[in-house]
C-alpha positions as CSV (number, residue, x, y, z in Angstrom):
1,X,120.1,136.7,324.0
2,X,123.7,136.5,324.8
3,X,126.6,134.6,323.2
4,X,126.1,131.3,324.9
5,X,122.5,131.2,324.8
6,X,122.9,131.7,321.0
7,X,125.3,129.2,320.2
8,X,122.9,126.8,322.5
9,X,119.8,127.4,320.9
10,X,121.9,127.0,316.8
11,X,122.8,123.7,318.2
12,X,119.6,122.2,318.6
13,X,118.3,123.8,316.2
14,X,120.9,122.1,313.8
15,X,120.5,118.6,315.7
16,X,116.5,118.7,315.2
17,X,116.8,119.6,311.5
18,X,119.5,116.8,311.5
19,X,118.0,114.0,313.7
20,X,114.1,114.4,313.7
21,X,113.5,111.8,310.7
22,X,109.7,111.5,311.3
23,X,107.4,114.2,310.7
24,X,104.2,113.6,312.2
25,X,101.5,115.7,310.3
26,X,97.6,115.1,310.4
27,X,95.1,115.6,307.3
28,X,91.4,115.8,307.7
29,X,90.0,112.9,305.8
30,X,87.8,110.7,306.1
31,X,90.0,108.6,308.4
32,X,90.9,109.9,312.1
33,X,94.5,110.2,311.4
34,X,97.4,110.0,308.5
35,X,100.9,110.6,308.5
36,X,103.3,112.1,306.6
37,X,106.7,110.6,307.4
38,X,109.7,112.7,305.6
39,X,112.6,110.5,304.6
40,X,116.4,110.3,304.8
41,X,117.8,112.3,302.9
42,X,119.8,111.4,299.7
43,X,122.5,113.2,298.2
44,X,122.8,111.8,294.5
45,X,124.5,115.4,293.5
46,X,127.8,113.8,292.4
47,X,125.7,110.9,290.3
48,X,125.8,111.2,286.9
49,X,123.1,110.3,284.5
50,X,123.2,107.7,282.2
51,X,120.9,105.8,280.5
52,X,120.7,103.3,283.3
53,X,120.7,99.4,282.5
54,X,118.8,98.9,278.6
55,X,118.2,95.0,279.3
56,X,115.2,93.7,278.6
57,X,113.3,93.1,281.4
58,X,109.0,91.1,281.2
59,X,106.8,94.0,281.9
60,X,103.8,91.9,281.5
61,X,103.1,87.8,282.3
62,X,102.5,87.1,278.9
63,X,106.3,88.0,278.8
64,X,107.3,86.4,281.7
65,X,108.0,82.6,280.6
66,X,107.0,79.9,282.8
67,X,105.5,80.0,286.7
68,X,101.7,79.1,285.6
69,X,100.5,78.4,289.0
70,X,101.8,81.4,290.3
71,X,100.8,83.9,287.5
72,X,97.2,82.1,288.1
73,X,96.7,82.3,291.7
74,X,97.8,86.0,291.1
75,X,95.8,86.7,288.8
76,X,92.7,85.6,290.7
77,X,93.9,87.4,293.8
78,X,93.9,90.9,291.2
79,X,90.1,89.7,289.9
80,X,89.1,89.3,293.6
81,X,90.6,92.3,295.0
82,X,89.1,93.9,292.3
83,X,85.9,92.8,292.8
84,X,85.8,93.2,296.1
85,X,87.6,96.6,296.7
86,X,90.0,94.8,299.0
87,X,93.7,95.4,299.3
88,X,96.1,93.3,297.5
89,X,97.6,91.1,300.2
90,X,101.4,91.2,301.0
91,X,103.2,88.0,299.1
92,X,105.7,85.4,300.3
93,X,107.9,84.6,297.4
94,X,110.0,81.7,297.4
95,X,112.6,80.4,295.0
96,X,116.0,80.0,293.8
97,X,118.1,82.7,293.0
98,X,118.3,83.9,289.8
99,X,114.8,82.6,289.1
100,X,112.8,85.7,288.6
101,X,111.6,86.9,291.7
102,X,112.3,90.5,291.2
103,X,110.9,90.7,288.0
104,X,107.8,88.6,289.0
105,X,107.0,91.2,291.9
106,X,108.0,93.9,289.4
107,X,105.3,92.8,287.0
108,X,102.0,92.3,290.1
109,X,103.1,96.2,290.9
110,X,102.4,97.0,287.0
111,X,99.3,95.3,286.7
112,X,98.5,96.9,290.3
113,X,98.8,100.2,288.5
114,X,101.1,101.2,291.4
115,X,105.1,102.1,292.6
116,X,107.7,99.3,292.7
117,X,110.5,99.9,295.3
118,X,113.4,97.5,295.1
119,X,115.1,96.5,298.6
120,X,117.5,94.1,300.3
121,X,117.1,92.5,304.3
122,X,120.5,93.7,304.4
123,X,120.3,97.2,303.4
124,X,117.7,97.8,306.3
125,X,120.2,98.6,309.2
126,X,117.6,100.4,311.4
127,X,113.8,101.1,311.7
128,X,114.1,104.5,309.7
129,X,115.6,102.7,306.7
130,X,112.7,100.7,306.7
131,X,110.3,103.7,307.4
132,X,112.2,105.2,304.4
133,X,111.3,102.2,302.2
134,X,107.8,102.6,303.0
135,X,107.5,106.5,302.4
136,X,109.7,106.2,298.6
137,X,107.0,103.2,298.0
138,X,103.8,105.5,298.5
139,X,101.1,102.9,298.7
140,X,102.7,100.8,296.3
141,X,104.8,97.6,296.2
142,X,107.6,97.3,298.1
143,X,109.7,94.2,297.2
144,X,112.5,92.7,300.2
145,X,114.8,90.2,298.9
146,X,116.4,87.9,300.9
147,X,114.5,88.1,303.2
148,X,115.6,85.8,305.4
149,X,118.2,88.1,306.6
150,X,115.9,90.4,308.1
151,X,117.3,90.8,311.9
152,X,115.0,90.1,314.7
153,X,114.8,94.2,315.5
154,X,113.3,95.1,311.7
155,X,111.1,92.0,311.7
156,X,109.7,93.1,315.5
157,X,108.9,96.6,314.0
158,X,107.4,95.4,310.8
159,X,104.5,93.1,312.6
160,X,102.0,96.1,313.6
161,X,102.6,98.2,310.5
162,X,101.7,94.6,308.0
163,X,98.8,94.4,311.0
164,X,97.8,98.0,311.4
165,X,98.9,99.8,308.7
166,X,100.3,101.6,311.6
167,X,103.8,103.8,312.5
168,X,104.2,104.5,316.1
169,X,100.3,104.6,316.4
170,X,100.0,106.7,313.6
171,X,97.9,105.7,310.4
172,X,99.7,105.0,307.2
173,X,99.0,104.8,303.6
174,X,98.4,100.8,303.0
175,X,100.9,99.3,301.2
176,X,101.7,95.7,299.8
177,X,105.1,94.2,300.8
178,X,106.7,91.1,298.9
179,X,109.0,89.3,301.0
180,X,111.2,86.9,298.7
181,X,113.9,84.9,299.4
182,X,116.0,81.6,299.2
183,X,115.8,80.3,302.3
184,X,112.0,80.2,303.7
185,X,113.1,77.6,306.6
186,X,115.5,80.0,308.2
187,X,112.9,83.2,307.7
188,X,110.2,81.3,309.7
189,X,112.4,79.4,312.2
190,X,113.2,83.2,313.4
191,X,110.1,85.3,312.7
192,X,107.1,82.5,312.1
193,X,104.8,85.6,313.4
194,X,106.1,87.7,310.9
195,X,105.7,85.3,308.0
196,X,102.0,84.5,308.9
197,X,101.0,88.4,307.9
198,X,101.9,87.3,304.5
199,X,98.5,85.7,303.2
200,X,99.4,84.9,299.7
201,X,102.5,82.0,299.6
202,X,104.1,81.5,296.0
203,X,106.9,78.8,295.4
204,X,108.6,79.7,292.2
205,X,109.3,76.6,290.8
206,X,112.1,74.8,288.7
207,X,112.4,75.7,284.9
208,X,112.1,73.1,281.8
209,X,114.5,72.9,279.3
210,X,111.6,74.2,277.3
211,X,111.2,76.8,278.8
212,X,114.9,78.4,279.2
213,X,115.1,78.0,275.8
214,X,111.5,80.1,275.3
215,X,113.5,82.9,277.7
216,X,116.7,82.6,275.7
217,X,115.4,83.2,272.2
218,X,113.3,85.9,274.0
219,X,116.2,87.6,275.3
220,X,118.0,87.3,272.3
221,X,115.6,88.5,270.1
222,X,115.3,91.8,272.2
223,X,119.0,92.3,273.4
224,X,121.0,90.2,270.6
225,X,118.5,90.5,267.8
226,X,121.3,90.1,265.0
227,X,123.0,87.7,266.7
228,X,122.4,83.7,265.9
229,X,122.7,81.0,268.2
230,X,121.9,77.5,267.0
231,X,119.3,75.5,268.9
232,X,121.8,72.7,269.8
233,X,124.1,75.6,271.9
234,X,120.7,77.0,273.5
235,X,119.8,73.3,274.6
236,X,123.1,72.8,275.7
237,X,123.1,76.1,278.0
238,X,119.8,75.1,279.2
239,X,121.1,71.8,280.2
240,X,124.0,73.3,281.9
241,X,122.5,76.2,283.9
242,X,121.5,74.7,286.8
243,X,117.7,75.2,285.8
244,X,118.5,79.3,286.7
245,X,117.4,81.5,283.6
246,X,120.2,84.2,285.4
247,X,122.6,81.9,284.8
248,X,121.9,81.1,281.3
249,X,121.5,84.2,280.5
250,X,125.1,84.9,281.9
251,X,126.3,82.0,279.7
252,X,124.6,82.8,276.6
253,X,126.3,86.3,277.0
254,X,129.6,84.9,277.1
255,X,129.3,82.4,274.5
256,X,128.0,85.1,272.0
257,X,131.6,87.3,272.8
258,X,133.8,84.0,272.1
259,X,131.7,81.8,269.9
260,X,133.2,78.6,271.8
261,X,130.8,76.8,273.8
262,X,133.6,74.2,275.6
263,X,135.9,77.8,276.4
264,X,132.0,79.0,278.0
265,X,132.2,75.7,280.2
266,X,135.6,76.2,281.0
267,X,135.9,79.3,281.8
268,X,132.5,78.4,284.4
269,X,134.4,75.5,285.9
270,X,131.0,73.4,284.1
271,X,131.7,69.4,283.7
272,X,128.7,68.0,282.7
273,X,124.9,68.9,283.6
274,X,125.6,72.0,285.3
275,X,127.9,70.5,287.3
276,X,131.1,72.6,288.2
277,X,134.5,71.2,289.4
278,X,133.7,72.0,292.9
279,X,130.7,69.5,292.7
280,X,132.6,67.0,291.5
281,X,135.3,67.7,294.4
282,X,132.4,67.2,296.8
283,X,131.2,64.1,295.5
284,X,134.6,62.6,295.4
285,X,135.7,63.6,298.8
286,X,132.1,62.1,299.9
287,X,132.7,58.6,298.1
288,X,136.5,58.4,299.7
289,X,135.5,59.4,303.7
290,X,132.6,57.6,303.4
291,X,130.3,60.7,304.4
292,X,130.7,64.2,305.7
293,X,128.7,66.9,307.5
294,X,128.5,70.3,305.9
295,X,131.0,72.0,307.6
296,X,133.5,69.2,307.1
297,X,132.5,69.8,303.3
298,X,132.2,73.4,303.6
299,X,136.2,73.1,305.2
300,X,137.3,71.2,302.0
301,X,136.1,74.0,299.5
302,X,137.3,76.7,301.9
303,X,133.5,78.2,302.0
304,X,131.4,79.1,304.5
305,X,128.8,76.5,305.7
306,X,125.8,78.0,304.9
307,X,127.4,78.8,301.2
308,X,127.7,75.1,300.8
309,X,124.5,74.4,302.3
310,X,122.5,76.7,300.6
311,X,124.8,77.3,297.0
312,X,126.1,73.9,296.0
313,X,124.2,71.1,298.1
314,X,120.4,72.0,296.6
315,X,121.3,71.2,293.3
316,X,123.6,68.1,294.5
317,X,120.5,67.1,295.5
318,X,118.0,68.1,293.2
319,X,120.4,65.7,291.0
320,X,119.9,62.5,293.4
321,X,123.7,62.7,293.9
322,X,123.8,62.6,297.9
323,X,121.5,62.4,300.1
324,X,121.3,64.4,303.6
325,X,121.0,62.8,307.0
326,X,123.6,62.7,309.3
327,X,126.5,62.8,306.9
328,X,126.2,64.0,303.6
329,X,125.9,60.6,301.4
330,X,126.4,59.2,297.9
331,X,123.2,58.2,296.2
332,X,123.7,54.8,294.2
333,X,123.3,57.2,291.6
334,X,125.7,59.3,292.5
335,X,127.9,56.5,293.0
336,X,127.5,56.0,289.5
337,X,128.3,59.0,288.4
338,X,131.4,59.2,290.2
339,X,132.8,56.2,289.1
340,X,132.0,57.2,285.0
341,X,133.8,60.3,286.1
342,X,137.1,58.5,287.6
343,X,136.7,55.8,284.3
């Protein structure tokens, strides 16, 4: 072999030990065909260990507070797929942010017995990323958050292996995927055939003040357990929280490092009833045009529309402040409100 010929053949050689990220390989089983797909690799050389994050974190749904009907229709989904040696089905999960969704999917993977993989829509770039996901899963759970950010291109791909179980025609271990997110609308506007693989629909729902203090006092007694905080400051955090156990969480937090509940709202821009001074911007701004469309709004708070439309206007409304139709609106309530606010 001469010179050229030798530097030719080291060059593909180094581009198919760099670029060939599947690895087709068939096993004799009981099935025709399996693959083995080798993933991307990850250098975590210049990582160094710690002891990772020590917050306590429901392993179990007699840990997890609140969210009856969803434990209960997943729990009878377990009894039936137990029963009947069937699969357990991939999950829509839908609800606010900072409501549990993570740890919710966390817990079905435990009481499945099986691997929990943590994603983002937006980390999945490309196809591989995705087939990299489902290798590091093995059969397990595999948990996409905000989902409705996956592109058009990944959500194409993902309809015949959901289907099939299938890569490229090739057979692959079955898995169960959780899609969660905020926004269901805008997932199934896009990809409505990708949603419908998802048998099993769950719709986290809003927290009582009951319950946020049952999480509180949980988290404190496991994270803060010499720390006292007096029911009338949990009931308050609860009431300003915006129903989101994240965000009380946060607060409480903050309140046990400065012991000054009216700094904790201050510092959080919080009025009154989770309201922050941005809300109160909006409602004013409303009451004195007479109206506005998001992206008028979103203009006046220098944010982008969908932040407005999908951060601040939810619990506007959840609070029967405005009202949405062609212009954003003042409620007669949230008329009131404004004008104790301006007395």
């Amino acid at each position: 072999m001469d010179v050229v010929d030798k530097v030719d053949q080291e060059f593909w050689d180094a581009f198919h030990t760099n670029c060939s990220k599947l690895d087709w390989a068939t096993t004799e089983k009981n099935s025709p065909m399996e693959v083995t797909i080798k993933p991307e690799i990850l250098d975590t050389s210049n990582v160094e260990e710690g002891e990772g994050s020590t917050s306590f974190r429901p392993m179990e749904f007699d840990e997890y507070i609140g969210q009856d009907k969803a434990k209960q229709r997943v729990l009878c989904y377990l009894e039936g797929c137990e029963k009947f040696n069937d699969h357990f089905p991939n999950t829509f999960l839908s609800a606010s942010a900072g409501c549990g969704k993570t740890v919710f999917s966390n817990i079905i993977a435990t009481m499945l017995g099986k691997n929990f993989v943590s994603c983002t829509a937006g980390e999945i770039k490309s196809e591989q990323q995705l087939v990299d996901k489902i290798v590091e899963c093995n059969g397990g759970v595999l948990f996409l958050d905000e989902a409705h950010r996956v592109s058009p291109k990944i959500g194409t791909f993902l309809l015949p292996i959901l289907e099939e179980y299938k890569i490229a025609g090739k057979r692959i271990k079955p898995f169960t995927m959780i899609f969660a997110t905020t926004h269901k609308g805008n997932l199934a506007e896009n990809l409505s055939a990708l949603v419908q693989r998802f048998p099993l629909a769950l719709d986290l729902e809003n927290y009582s003040h009951e319950e946020l203090i049952t999480i509180f006092k949980q988290y404190l007694k496991k994270d803060y357990k010499d720390e006292v905080v007096s029911d009338d400051i949990l009931l308050e955090i609860a009431k300003n929280c915006r129903f989101t156990p994240r965000l009380g969480l946060s607060l409480i937090k903050e309140y046990i490092y400065i012991r000054d509940w009216e700094q904790v709202k201050k510092n959080n821009n919080i009025v009154v009833d989770g309201l922050t001074t941005n809300d109160i911007r909006i409602l004013k701004y409303i009451e004195d045009v007479g109206g506005a469309g998001k992206a008028t709004l979103a203009k006046f708070l220098r944010v982008e529309p969908k932040t407005y439309e999908f951060e601040i206007e939810p619990y506007l409304m959840f609070k029967e402040l405005v009202v949405v139709a062609n212009k954003r609106k003042l409620t007669p309530k949230g008329k009131e409100f404004i004008k104790e606010i301006r007395s």
